[in-house]
PAROZA-759744 format. One record per residue: x, y, z of N, C-alpha, C in turn. Coordinates in steps of 0.001 Angstrom, whole numbers, plus 500000, padded with zeros to 6 digits. Layout:
residues N
XYZXYZXYZ ...
//
This chain:
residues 157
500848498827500000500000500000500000500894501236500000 500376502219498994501719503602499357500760504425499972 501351505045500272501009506587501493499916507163500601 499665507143499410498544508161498597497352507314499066 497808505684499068496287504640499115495975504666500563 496723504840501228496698505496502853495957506714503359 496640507487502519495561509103502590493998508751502345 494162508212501245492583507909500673491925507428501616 492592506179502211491533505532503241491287505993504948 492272506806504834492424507658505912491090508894505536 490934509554504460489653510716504252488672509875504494 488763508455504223486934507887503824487151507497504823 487519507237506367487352506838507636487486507789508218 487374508621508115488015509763509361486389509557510419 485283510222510008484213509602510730484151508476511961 484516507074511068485035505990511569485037505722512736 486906506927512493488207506177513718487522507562514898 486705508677514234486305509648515216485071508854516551 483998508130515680483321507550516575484327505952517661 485260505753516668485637504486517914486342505311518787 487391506436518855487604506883519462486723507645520711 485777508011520341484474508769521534484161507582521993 483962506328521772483547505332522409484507504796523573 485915505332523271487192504963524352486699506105525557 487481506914524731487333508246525344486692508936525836 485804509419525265484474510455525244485331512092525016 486077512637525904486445513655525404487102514469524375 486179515395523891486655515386521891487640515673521832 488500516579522653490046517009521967490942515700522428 490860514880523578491375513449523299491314512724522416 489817512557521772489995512206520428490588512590519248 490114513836519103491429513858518194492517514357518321 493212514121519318494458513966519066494674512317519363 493941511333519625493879510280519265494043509687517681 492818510300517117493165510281515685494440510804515293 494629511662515325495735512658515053496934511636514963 496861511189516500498348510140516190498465509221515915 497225508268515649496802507670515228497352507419513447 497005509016512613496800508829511542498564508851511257 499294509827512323500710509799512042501551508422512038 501072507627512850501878506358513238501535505572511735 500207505352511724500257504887510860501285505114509504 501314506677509244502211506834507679503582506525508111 503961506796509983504936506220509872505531504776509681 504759503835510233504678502350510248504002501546508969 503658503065508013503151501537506657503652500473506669 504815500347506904505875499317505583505675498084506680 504886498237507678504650497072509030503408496644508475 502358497145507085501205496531507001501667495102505869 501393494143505861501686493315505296500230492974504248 499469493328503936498324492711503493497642494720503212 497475494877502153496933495800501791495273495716501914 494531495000502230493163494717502420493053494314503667 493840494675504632493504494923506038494086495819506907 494302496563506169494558498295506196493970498986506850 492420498928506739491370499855508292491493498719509342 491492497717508799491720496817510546492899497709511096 493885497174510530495334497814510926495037499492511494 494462500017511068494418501376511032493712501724512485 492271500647512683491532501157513962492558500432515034 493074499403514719494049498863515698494459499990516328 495779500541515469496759501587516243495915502513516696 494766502783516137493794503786516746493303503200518626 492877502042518629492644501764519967493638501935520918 494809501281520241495781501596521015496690502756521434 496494503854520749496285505114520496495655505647522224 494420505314521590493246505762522935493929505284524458 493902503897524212494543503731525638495274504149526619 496493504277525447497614505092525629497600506325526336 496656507182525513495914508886526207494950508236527385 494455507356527273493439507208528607494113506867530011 495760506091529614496416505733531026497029506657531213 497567507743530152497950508835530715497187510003531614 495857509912530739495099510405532131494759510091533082 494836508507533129494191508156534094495811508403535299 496646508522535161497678508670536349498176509657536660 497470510574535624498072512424535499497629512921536964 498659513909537482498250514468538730496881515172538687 496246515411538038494951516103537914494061515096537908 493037515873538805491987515061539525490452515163538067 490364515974537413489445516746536945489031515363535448 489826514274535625489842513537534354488887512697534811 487613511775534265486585510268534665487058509923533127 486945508713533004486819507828532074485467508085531519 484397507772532234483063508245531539482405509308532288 483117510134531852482685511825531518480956512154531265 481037512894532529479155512800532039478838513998530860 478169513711529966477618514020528736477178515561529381 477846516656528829477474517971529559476247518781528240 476374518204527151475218518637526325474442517624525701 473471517154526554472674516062526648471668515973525148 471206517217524745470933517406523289471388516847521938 472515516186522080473353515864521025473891514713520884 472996513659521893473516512474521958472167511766521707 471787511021521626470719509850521023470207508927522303 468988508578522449469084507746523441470121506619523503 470274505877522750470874504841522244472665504741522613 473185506093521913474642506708522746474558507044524278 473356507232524484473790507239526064473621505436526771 473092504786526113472758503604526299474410502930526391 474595503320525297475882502789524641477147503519525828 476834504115526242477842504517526973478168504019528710 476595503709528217476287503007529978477215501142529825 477533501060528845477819499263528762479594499615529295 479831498056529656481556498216529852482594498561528852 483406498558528792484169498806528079484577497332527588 484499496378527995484593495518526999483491494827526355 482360495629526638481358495408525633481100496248524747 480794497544525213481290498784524368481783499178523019 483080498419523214483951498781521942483589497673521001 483188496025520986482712495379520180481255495697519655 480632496060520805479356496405520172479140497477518846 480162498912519506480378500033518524481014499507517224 481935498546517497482671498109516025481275497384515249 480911496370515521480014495170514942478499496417514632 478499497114515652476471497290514917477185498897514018 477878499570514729477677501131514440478535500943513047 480266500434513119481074500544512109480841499492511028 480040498424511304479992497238510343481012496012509949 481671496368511269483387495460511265482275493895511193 483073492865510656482746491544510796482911491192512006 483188489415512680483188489254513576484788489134513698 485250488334512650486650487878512184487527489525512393 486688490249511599487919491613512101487711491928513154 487100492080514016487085492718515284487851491427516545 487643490307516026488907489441516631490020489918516541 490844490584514808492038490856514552492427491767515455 491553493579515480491353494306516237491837494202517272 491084493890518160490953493794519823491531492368520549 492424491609519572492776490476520024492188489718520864 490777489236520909490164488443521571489565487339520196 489473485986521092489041485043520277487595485314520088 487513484842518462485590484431517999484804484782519066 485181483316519817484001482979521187483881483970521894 484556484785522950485063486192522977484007487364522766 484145487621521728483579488494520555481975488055520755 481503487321520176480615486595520321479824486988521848 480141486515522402479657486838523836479745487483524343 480874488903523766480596490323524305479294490796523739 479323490245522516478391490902521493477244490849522221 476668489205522627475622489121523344475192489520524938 476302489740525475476414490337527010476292491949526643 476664492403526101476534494176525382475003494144524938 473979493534524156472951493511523474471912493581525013 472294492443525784471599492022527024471371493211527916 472871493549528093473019495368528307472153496516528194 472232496770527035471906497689526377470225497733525867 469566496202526131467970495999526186467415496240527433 468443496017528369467819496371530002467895497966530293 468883498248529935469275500026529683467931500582529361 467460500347528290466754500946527244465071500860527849 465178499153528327463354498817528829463345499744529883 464683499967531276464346500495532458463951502432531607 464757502495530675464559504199530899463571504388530042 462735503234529295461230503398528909460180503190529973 460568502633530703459739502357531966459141503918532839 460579504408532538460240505823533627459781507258532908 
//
């Protein structure tokens, strides 16, 4: 793959790697500068992709790992002022469903967001997040289980 077929797939994901990132994160200038370095590592590390048709795998990869990276740094930074899940300060602009989605763990979370929101298979989101099929699978369904109880209790009220 050269750096031009990189750019390209880098414009037609930017969206993408913006929503998996808010799904780590939540806070937007973490995100992108998540993306941000994200998109740098990548042009620096092409010549590490071996398979040109798994290029956005590869791509949200370094992106998760990206996130983490900024999330353990906040999470040990002397400043108190950082949560992992940041409560939603403009409640207008999120969907029932994203707040639903935000209520699940983080290791349901990020498979769920890949598989329903991004359209990843099951097989890529194994590559991804290095967890087996079975794994995957049963986040998928422990996240769904989630996210139906979420949804019945705050129709209830």
């Amino acid at each position: 793959m050269t750096k031009e077929d990189l750019g390209h797939l880098i414009i037609a994901s930017t969206d993408s790697l913006y929503r998996i990132s808010k799904s780590i994160l939540k806070n937007e200038t973490d995100c992108e500068d998540a993306v941000s370095e994200a998109i740098v590592k990548s042009f620096d590390k092409i010549n590490t992709l071996q398979h040109a048709s798994y290029a956005k795998t590869w791509l949200v990869r370094i992106l998760i790992n990206e996130c983490y990276r900024i999330y353990r740094q906040k999470q040990f930074a002397p400043s108190n002022d950082f949560t992992f899940k940041e409560n939603l300060s403009d409640e207008a602009d999120y969907s029932e469903l994203y707040h639903a989605m935000m209520q699940l763990d983080d290791k349901y979370r990020i498979p769920v967001e890949l598989y329903y929101i991004e359209g990843y298979k099951i097989h890529e989101i194994t590559d991804i997040l290095n967890r087996s099929e079975g794994t995957i699978k049963s986040q998928l369904a422990r996240g769904r289980q989630q996210l139906r109880k979420y949804l019945e209790s705050e129709a209830a009220q």
